[in-house]
C-alpha positions as a Markdown table, in Angstrom:
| # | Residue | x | y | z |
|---|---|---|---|---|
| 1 | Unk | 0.0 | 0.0 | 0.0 |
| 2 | Unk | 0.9 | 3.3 | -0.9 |
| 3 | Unk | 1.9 | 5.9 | 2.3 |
| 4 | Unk | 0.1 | 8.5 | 2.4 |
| 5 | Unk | 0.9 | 11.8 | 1.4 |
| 6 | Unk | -1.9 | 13.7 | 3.9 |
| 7 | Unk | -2.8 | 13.5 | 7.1 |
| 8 | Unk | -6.1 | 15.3 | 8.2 |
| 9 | Unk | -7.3 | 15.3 | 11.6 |
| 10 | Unk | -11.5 | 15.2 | 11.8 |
| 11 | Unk | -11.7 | 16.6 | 15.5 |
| 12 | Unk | -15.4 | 15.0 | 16.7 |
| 13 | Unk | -17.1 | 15.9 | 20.0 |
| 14 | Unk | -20.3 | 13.9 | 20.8 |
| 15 | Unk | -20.5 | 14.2 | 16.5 |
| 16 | Unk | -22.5 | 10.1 | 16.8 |
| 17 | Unk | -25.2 | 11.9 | 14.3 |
| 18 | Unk | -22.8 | 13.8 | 11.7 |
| 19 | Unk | -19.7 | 11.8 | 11.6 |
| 20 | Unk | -20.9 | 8.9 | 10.5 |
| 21 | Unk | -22.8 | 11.0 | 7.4 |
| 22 | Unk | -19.9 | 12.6 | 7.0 |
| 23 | Unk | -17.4 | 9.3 | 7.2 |
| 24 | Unk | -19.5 | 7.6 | 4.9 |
| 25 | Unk | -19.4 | 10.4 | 2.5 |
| 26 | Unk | -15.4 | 10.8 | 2.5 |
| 27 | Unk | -15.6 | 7.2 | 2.1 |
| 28 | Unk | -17.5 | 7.2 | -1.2 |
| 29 | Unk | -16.0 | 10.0 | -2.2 |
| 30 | Unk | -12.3 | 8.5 | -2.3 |
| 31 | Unk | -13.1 | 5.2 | -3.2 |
| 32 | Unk | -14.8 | 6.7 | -6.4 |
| 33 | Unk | -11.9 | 9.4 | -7.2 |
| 34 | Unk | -8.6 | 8.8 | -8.2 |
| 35 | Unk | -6.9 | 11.2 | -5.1 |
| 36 | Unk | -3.6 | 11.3 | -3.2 |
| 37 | Unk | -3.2 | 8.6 | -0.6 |
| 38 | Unk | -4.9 | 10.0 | 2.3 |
| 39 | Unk | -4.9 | 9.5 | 6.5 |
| 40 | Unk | -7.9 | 10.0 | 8.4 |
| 41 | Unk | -7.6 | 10.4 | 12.1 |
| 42 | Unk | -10.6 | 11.3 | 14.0 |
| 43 | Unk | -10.0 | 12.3 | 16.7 |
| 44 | Unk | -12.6 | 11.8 | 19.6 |
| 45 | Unk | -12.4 | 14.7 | 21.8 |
| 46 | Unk | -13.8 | 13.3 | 25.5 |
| 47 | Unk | -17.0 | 12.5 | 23.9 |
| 48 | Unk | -19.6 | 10.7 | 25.7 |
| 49 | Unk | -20.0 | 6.8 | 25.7 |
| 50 | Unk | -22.9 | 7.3 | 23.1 |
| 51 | Unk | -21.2 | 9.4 | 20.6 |
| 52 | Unk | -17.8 | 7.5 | 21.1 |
| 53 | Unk | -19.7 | 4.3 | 20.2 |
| 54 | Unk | -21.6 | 5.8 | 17.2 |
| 55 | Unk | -18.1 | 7.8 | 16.2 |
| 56 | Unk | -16.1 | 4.2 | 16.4 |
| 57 | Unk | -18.1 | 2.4 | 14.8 |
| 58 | Unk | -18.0 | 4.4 | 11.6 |
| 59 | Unk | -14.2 | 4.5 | 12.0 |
| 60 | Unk | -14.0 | 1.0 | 11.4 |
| 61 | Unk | -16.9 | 0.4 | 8.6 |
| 62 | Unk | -14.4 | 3.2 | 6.4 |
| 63 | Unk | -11.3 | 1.5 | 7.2 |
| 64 | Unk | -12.9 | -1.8 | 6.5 |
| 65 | Unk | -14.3 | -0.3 | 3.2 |
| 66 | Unk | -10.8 | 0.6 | 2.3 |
| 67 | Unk | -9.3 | -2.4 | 3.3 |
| 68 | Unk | -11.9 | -4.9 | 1.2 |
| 69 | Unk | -11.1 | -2.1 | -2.1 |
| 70 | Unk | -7.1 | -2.3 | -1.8 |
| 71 | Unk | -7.2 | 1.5 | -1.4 |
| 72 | Unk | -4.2 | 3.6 | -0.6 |
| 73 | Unk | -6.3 | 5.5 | 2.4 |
| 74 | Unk | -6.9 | 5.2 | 5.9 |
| 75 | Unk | -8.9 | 5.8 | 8.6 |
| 76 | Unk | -7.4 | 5.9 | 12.3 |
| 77 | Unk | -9.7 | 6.6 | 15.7 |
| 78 | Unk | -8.0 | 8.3 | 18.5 |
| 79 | Unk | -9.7 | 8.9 | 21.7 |
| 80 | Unk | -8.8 | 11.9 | 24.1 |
| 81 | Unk | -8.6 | 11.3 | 27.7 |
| 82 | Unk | -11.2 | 13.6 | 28.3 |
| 83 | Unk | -12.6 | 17.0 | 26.6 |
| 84 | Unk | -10.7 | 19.9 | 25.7 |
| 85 | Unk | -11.9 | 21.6 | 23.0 |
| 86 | Unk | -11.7 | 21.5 | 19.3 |
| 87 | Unk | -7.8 | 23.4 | 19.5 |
| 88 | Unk | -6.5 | 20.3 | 21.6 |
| 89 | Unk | -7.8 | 17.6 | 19.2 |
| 90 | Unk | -6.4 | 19.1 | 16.5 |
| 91 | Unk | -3.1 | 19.0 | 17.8 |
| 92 | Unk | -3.3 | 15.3 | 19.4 |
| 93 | Unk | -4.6 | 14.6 | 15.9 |
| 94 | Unk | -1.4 | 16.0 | 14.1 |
| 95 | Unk | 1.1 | 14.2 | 16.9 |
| 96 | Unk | -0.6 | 10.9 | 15.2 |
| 97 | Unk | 0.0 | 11.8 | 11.8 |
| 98 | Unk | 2.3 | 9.4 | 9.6 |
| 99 | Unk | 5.6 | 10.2 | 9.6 |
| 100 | Unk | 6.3 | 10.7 | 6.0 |
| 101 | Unk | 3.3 | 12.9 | 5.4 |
| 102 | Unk | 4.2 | 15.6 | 3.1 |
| 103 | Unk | 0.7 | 18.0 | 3.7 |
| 104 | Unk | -1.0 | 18.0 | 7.2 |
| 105 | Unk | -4.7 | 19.3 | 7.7 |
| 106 | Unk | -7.8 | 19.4 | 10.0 |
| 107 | Unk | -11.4 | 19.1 | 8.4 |
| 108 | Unk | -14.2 | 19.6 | 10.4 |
| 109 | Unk | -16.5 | 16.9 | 11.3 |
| 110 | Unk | -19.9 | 18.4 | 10.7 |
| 111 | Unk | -20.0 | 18.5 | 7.0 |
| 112 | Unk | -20.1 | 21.7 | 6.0 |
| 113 | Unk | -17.7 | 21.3 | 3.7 |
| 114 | Unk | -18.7 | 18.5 | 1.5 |
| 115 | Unk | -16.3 | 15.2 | 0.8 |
| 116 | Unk | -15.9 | 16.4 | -3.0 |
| 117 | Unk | -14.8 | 20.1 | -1.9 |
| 118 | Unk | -12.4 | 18.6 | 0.4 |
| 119 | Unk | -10.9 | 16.2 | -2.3 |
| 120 | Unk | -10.8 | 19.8 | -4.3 |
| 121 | Unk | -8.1 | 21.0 | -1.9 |
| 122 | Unk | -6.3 | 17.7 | -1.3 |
| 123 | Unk | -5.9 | 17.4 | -5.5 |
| 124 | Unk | -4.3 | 21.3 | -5.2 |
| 125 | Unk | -1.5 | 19.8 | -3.2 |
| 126 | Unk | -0.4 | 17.8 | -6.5 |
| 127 | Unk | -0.7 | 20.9 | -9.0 |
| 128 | Unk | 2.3 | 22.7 | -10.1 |
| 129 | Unk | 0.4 | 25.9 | -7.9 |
| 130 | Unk | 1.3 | 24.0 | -4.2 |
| 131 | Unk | 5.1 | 24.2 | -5.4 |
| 132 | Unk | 4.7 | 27.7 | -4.6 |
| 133 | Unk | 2.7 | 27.2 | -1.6 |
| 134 | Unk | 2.6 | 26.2 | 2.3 |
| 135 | Unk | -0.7 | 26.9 | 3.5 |
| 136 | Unk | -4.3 | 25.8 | 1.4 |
| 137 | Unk | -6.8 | 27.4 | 3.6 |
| 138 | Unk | -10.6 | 27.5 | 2.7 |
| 139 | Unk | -12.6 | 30.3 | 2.7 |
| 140 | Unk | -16.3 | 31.1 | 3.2 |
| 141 | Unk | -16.7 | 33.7 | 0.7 |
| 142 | Unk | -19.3 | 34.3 | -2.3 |
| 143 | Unk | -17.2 | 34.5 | -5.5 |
| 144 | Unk | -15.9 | 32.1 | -8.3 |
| 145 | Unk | -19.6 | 30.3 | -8.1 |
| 146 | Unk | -18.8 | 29.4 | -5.0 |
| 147 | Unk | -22.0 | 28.4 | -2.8 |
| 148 | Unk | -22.5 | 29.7 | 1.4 |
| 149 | Unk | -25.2 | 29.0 | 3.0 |
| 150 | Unk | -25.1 | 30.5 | 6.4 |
| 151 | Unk | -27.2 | 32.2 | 9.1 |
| 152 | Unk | -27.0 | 36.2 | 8.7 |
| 153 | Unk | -26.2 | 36.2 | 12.5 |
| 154 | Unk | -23.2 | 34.1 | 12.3 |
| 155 | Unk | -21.9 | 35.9 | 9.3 |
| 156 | Unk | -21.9 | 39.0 | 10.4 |
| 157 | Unk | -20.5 | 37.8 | 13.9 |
| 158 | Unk | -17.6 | 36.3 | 11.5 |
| 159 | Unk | -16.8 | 39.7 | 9.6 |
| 160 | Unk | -16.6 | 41.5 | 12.9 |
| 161 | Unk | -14.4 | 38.5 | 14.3 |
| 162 | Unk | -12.4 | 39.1 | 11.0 |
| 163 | Unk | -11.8 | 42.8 | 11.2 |
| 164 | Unk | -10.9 | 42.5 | 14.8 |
| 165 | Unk | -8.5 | 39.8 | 14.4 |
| 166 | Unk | -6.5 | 41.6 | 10.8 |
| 167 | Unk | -6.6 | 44.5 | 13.2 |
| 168 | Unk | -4.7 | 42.6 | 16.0 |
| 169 | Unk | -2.4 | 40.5 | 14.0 |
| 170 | Unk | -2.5 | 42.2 | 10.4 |
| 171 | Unk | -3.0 | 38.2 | 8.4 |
| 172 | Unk | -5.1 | 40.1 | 5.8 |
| 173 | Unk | -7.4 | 36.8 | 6.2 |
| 174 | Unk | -11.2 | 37.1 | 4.7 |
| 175 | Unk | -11.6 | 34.4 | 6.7 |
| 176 | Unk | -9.3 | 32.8 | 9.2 |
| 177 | Unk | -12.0 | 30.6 | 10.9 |
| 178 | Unk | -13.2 | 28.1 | 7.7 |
| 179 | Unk | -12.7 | 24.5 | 9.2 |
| 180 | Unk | -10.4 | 23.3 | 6.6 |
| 181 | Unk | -6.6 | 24.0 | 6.4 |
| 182 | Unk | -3.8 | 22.5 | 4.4 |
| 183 | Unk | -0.1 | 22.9 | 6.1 |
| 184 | Unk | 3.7 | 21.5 | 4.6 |
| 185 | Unk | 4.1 | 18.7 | 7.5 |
| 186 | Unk | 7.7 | 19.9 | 7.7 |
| 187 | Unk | 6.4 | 23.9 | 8.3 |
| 188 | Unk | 4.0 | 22.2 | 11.1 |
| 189 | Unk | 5.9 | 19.5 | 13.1 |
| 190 | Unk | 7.9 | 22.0 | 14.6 |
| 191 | Unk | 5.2 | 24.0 | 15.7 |
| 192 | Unk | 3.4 | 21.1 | 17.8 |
| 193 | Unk | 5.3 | 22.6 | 20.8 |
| 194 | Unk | 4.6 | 25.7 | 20.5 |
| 195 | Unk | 0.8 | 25.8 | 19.5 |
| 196 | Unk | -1.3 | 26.3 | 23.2 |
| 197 | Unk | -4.8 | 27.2 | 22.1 |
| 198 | Unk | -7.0 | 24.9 | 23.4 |
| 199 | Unk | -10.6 | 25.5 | 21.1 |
| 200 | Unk | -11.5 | 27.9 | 18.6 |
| 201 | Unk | -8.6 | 30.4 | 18.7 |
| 202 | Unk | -5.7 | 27.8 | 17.2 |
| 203 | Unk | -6.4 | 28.7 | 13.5 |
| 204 | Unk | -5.5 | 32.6 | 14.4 |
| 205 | Unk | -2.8 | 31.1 | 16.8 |
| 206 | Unk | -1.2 | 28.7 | 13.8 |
| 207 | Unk | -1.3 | 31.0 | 11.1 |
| 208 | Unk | 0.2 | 33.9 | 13.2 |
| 209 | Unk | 3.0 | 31.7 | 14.3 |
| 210 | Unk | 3.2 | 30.3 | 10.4 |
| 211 | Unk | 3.6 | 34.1 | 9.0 |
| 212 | Unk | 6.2 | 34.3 | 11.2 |
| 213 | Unk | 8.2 | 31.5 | 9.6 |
| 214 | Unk | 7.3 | 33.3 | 6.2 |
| 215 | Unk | 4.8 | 30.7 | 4.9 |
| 216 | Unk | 3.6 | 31.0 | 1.6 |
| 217 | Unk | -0.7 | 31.1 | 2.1 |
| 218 | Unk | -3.6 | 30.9 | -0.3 |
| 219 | Unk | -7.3 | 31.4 | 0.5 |
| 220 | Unk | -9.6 | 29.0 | -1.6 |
| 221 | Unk | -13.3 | 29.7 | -1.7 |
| 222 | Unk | -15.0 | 26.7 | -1.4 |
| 223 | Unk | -19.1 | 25.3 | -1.2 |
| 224 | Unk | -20.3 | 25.5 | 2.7 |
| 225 | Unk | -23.5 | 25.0 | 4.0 |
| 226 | Unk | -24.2 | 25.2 | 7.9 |
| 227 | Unk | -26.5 | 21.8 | 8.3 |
| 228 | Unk | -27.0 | 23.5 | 12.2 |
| 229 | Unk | -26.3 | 22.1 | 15.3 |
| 230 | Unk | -22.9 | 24.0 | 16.0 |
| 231 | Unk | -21.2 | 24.1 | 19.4 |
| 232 | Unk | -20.8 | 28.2 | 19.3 |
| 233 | Unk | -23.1 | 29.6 | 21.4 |
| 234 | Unk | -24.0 | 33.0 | 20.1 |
| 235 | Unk | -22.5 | 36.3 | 22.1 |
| 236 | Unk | -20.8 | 34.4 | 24.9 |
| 237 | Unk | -18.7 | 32.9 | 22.4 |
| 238 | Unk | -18.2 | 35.7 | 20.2 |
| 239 | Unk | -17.3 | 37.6 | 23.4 |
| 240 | Unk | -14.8 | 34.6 | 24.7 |
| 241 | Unk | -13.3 | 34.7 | 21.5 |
| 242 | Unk | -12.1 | 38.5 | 21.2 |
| 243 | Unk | -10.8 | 38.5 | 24.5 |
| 244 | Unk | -9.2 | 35.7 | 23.5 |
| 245 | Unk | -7.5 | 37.7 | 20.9 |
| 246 | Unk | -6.4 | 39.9 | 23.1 |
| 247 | Unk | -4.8 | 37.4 | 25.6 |
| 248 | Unk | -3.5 | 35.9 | 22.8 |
| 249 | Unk | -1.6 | 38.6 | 20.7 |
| 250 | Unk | -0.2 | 39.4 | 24.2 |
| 251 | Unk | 1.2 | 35.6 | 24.6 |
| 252 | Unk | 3.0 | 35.4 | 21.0 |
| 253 | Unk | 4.7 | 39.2 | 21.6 |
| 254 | Unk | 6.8 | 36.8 | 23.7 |
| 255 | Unk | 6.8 | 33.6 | 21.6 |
| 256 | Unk | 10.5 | 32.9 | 19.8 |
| 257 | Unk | 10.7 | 31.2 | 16.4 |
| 258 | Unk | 13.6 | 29.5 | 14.9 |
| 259 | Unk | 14.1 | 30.8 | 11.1 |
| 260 | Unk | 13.0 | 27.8 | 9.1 |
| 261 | Unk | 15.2 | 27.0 | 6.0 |
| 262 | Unk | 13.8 | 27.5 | 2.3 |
| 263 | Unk | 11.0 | 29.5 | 3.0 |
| 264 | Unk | 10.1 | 32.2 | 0.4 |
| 265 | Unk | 8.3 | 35.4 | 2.6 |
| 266 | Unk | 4.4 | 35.6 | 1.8 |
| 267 | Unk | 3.6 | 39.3 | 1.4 |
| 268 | Unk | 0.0 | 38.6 | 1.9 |
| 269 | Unk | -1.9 | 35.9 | 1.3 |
| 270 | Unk | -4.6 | 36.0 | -1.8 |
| 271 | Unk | -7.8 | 34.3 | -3.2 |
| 272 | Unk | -7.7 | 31.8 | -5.5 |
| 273 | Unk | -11.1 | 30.7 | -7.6 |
């Protein structure tokens, strides 16, 4: 069998009722398309027994399905001692990843962002464009016939999340919170010790520290549709979240990187249709 070239980490709190959908449908969707060898590890983050049951068993029906095809994918389930938020699965996630991984990525588990846009991303990393890149990062925004479907609330809670965070840390993100990013393993691995935020501040927190190291970024829009039944809880969350931002540009003031080695600077990162 073929090692896989990806790793991407499907964080999954009490998900028993979307994961499954969504495993199935990244299941079908790579059996049926010729795509990149390709890890999945979900990562169960302290879920109850319920979910973890539900969340297992589709674990092993995919790897099973992959196994009985001969195909060059895999699906791995890791459970987390107990929960600590979206951040800290991520990162077990990415401490699990294959060795010889060339890309690393989280997806998240809801399926927002279908099986076919994720392949999308995953079949970028084989172009002659991801020579020139580090970072794949989706992005929810209206252009290139792009389809979002999304509460008016929650948008306009994003934009203001947006400005205030391009205010704080100057990314020039449209959107820094999509739930799908695309990193060069080699870029990531040596940030594992370094990355501390915990839930829904790490993709500020990771792409602050990446700039750093001069990463080469490109915003993708891709298809997203909110099927409900998010975690965020509206105000206190938003509220959490730019304090967060606060206590966080504070913390990386006093982080130290190493310089890494054959890294072209960014300048900004940019859209791509």
């Amino acid at each position: 069998m073929l090692a896989p070239s990806l790793s991407v980490t499907i964080p999954a709190y009490n998900e028993g009722q979307r994961l499954p959908r969504f495993v199935e449908e990244l299941t079908r969707v790579f059996l049926e398309r010729s795509a990149p060898p390709v890890e999945f590890v979900v990562v169960d983050d302290g879920s109850t027994a319920e979910h973890s049951e539900l969340q297992r068993a589709s674990v092993a029906s995919a790897q099973a399905r992959f196994t009985e095809a001969n195909a060059p994918h895999q699906f791995t389930y890791v459970a987390a001692p107990r929960n600590q938020g979206k951040g800290s699965a991520i990162r077990l996630g990415w401490r699990h990843a294959s060795a010889g991984v060339t890309w690393m990525a989280f997806l998240d588990a809801d399926g927002a962002i279908s099986a076919e846009e994720f392949l999308r991303l995953v079949e970028l990393t084989t172009t002659p464009l991801a020579e020139k890149l580090d970072v794949l990062a989706g992005s929810r925004i209206l252009m290139a016939g792009r389809r979002v479907v999304r509460n008016l609330h929650r948008h306009l809670q994003g934009r203001i999340f947006a400005t205030l965070t391009d205010a704080n840390f100057k990314l020039h993100f449209y959107d820094t919170q999509c739930g799908v990013k695309l990193v060069r393993a080699d870029l990531l691995r040596p940030l594992l010790d370094v990355l501390q935020e915990q839930r829904w501040l790490l993709d500020v927190e990771l792409l602050v520290l990446l700039k750093r190291q001069g990463a080469r970024f490109l915003e993708v829009p891709i298809d997203w549709e909110d099927f409900g039944g998010s975690k965020v809880v509206p105000g206190l969350d938003a509220a959490r979240m730019f304090w967060g931002l606060l206590q966080l540009r504070k913390r990386l003031e006093r982080v130290s990187l190493p310089a890494p080695q054959g890294v072209l600077p960014s300048g900004s990162p940019h859209l791509h249709p």
